[in-house]
C-alpha positions in Angstrom: -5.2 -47.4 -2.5 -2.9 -49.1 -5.1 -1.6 -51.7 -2.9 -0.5 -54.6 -5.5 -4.1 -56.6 -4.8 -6.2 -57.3 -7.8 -9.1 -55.4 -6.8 -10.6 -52.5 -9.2 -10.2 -49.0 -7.8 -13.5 -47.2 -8.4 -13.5 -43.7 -7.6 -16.5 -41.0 -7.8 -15.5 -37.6 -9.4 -15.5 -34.5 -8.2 -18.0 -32.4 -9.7 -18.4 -28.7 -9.5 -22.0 -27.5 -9.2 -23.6 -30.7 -9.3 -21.3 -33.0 -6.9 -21.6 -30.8 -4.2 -21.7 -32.2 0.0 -25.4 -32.9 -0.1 -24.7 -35.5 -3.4 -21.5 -36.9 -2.1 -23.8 -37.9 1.1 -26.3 -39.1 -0.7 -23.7 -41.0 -2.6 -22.4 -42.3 0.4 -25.3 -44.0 0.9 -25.3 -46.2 -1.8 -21.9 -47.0 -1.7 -19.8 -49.1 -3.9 -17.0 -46.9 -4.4 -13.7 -46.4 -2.9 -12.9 -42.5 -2.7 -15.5 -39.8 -2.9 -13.8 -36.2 -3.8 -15.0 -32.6 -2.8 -15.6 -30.5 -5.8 -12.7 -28.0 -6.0 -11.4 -25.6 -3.7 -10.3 -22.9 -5.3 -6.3 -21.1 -3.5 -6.7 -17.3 -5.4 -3.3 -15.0 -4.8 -4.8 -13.8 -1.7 -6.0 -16.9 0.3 -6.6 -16.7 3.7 -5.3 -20.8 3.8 -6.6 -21.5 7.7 -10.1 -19.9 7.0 -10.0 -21.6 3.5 -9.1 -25.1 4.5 -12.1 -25.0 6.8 -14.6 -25.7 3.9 -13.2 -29.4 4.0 -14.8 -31.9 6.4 -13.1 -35.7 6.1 -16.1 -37.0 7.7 -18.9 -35.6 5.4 -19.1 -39.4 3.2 -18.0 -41.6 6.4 -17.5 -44.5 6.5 -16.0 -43.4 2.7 -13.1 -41.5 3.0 -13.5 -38.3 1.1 -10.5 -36.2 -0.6 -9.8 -33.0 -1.2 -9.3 -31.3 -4.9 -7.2 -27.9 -4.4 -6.9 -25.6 -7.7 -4.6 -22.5 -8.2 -1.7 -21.1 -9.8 0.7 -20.1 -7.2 3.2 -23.3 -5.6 4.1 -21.5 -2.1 0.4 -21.3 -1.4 -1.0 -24.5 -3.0 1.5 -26.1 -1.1 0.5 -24.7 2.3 -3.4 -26.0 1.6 -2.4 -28.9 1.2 -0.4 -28.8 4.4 -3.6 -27.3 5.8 -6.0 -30.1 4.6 -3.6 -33.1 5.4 -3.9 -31.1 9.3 -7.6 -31.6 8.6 -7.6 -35.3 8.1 -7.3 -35.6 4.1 -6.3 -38.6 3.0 -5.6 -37.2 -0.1 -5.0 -33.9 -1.8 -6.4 -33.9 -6.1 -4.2 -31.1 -8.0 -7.2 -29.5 -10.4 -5.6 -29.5 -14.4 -9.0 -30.0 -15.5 -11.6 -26.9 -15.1 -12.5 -25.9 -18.4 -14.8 -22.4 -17.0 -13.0 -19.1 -18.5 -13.1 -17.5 -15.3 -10.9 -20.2 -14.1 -8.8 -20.7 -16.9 -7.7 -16.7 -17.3 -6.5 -16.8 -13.9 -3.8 -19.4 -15.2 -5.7 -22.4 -12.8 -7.4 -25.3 -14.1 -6.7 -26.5 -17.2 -4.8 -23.2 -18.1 -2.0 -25.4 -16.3 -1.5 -27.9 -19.7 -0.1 -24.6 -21.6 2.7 -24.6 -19.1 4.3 -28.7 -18.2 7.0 -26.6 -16.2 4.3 -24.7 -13.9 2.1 -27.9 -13.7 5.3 -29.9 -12.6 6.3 -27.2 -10.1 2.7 -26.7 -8.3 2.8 -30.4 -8.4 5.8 -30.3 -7.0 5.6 -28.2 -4.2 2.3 -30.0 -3.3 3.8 -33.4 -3.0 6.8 -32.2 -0.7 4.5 -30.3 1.8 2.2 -33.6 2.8 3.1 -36.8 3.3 -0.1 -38.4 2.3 -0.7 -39.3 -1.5 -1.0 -36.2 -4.3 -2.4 -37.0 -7.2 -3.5 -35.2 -10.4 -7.1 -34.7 -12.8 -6.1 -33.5 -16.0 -7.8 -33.0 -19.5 -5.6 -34.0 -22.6 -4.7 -30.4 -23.1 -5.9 -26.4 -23.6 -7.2 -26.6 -27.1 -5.0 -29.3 -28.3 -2.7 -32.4 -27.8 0.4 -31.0 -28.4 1.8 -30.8 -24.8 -0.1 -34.0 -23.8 2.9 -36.3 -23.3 5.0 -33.3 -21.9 2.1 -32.9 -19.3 1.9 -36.4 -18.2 6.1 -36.5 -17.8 5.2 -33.4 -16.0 3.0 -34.7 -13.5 5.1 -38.2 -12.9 7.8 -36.1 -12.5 6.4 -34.5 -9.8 6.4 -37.4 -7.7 2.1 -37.6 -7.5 0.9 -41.0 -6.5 -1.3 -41.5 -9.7 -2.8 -39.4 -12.5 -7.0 -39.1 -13.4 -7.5 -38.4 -17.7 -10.2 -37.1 -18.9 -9.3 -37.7 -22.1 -10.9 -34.0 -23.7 -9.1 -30.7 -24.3 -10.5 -27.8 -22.5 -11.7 -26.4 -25.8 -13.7 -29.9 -26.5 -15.6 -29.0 -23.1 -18.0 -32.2 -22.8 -19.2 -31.9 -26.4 -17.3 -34.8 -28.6 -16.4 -38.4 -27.5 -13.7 -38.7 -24.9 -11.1 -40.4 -26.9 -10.2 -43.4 -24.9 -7.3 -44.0 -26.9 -5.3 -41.2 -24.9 -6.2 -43.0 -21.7 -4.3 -45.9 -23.4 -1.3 -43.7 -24.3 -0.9 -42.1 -21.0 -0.8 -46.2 -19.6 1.9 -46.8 -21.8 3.9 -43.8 -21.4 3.7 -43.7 -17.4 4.6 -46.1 -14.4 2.3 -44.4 -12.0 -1.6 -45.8 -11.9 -3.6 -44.3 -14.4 -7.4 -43.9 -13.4 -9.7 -43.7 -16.5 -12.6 -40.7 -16.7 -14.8 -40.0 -19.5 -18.0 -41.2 -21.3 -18.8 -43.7 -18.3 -22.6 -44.2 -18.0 -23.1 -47.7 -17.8 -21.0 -50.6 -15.9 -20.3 -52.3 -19.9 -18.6 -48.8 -20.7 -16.6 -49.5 -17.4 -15.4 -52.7 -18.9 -14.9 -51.5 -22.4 -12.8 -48.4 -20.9 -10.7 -51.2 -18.6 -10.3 -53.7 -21.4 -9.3 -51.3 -24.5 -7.1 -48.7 -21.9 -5.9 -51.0 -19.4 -6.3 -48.6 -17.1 -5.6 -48.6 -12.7 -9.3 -47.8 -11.8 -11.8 -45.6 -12.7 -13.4 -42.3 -11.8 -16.8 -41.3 -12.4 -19.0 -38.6 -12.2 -22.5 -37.7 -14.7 -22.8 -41.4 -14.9 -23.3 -41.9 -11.6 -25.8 -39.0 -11.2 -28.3 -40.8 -13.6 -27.3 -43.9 -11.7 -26.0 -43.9 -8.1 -25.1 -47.9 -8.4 -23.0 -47.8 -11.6 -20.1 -48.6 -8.8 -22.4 -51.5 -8.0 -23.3 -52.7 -11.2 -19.4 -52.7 -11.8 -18.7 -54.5 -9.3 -21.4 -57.3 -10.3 -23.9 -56.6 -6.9 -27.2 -55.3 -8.8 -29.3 -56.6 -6.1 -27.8 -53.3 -4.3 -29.9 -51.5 -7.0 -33.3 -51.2 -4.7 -35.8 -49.0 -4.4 -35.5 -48.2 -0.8 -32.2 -47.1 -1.5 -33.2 -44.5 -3.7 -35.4 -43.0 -1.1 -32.8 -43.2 1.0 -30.5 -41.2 -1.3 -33.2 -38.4 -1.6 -33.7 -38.5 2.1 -29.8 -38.2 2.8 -29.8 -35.6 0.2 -32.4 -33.0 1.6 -31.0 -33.4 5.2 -28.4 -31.4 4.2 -30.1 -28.8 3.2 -29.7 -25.1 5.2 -33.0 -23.4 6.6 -31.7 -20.6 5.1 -31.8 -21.7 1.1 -34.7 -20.6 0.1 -37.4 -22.9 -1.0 -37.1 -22.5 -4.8 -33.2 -23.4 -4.4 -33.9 -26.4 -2.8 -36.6 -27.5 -5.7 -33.8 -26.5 -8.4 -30.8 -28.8 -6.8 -33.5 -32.2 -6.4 -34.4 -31.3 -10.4 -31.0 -30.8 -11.0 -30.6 -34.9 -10.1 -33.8 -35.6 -11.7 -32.7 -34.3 -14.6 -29.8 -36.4 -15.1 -32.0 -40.2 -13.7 -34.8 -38.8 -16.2 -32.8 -39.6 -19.2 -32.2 -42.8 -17.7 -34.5 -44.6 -20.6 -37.0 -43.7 -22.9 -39.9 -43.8 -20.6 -38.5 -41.6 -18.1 -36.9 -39.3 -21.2 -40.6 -38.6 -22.4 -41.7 -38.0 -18.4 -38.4 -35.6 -18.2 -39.7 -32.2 -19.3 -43.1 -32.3 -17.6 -41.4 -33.0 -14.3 -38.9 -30.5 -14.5 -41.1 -27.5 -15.8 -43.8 -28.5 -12.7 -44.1 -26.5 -9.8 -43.4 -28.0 -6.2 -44.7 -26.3 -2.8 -41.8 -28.1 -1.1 -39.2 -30.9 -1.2 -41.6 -33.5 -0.1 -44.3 -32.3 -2.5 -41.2 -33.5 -5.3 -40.6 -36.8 -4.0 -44.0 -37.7 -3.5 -45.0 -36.6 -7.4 -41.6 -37.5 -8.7 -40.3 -41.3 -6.4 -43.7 -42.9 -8.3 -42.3 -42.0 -11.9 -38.6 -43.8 -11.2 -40.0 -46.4 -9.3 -42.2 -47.4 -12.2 -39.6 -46.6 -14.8 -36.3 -47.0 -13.2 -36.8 -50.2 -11.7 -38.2 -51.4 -14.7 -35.2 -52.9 -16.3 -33.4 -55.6 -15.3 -30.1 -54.7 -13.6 
């Protein structure tokens, strides 16, 4: 991926909850980016790694390659799921240092892993000798402070991972305050390894701000891209990409994948849970926002064919 060429690595984050298979397909469709990423599979004590590793498909974002994000606590058996997922066709296995949920973080996963550099290194560690495709690392800037943030990022070099995501928040900040660039910038300096940039990225003049004040390898991004699915685009200077068509395409790709089985009211709530984030988009659609996610729908075309009319008029509004 970081081959020496001059060309921007844009990657799109994995996303628990909301960056599930059916967005990362409907992603796919617009394109733009390099790498998509499943959201997180979780190793607990007890895994079962064969039937585990089976949750990953390489193919799901084809023709983008898709990675896989692994999170737990214990080396011997992170280490084997990433032996497992390379078997599956990874091209790359994302060590979690990031999740900020209690009930991940009191199991001594996630971001839990920035109290201890030594267990971060190890797990790391034992990931990067088991596979010989590229490792790499998602971390926040610490638990509930900075104080082990350069430790952490010696940590993970140390390891021997092939580059490092920041998201430059503690797990005590959550989302809440500015991400503080600044330690995007540090980790650049401090490191030889790529650094990719996360954080605060909504639209492609963030992207340029982030590059130009961090000097940072790439970028990942998540939220921004779920209010707009050709940020990667706009970065990239192709806003003709930006259509339309290719919106009703990413709805379309998006509720093919949904199971018979979900029931109908499931199905409404994950197409609001996108509209929610394009509805604050601008002002126009802000003020539209609440009325079209408090409305009832008899079924997921019954949504498109009340909600499509609102973004075309408002979305495609502005010029790219």
């Amino acid at each position: 991926m970081f081959n020496g060429s001059s060309c921007l690595v844009l990657l799109l984050a994995p996303m628990e909850g909301v960056g599930d298979r059916c967005f990362r397909r409907a992603m796919a469709s617009v394109g733009g980016f390099d790498q998509a990423c499943t959201e997180f599979l979780r190793v607990p004590g007890n895994a079962h790694i064969p039937s585990l590793s089976k949750h990953y498909q390489f193919d799901e974002t084809y023709p983008i390659p898709q990675a896989a994000q692994i999170m737990g606590s214990e080396p011997a058996l992170m280490a084997q799921m990433a032996q497992a997922l390379e078997a599956r066709g990874a091209p790359r296995i994302d060590l979690n240092c990031g999740c900020p949920s209690n009930t991940v973080t009191g199991k001594g996963a996630g971001s839990s892993l920035l109290k201890t550099p030594e267990r971060l290194h190890e797990i790391a560690r034992a990931m990067v000798r088991a596979v010989s495709i590229p490792v790499s690392l998602k971390m926040r800037s610490g638990f509930s402070d900075t104080s082990l943030f350069r430790e952490n990022l010696l940590a993970a070099q140390e390891s021997g991972i092939a580059f490092l995501t920041l998201h430059p928040r503690t797990k005590e900040d959550g989302y809440g305050p500015p991400a503080k660039w600044e330690l995007i910038a540090e980790a650049k300096s401090t490191l030889s390894i790529p650094i990719i940039g996360n954080g605060d990225i909504v639209t492609a003049q963030d992207a340029y701000r982030m590059l130009q004040e961090t000097r940072c390898d790439g970028l990942m991004i998540g939220r921004g891209a779920v209010t707009n699915p050709w940020i990667f685009h706009e970065i990239r200077k192709e806003p003709e990409r930006k259509t339309f068509d290719s919106l009703e395409r990413f709805y379309q790709i998006f509720i093919q994948d949904f199971s018979e089985e979900i029931p109908m009211k499931t199905r409404i709530n994950k197409l609001k849970q996108i509209a929610s984030f394009q509805f604050r988009k601008n002002e126009s659609l802000l003020a539209l926002r609440s009325s079209v996610l408090t409305a009832s729908y008899s079924s997921e075309e019954d949504f498109l064919a009340k909600t499509l009319p609102l973004l075309r008029t408002h979305y495609f509004a502005e010029s790219p």
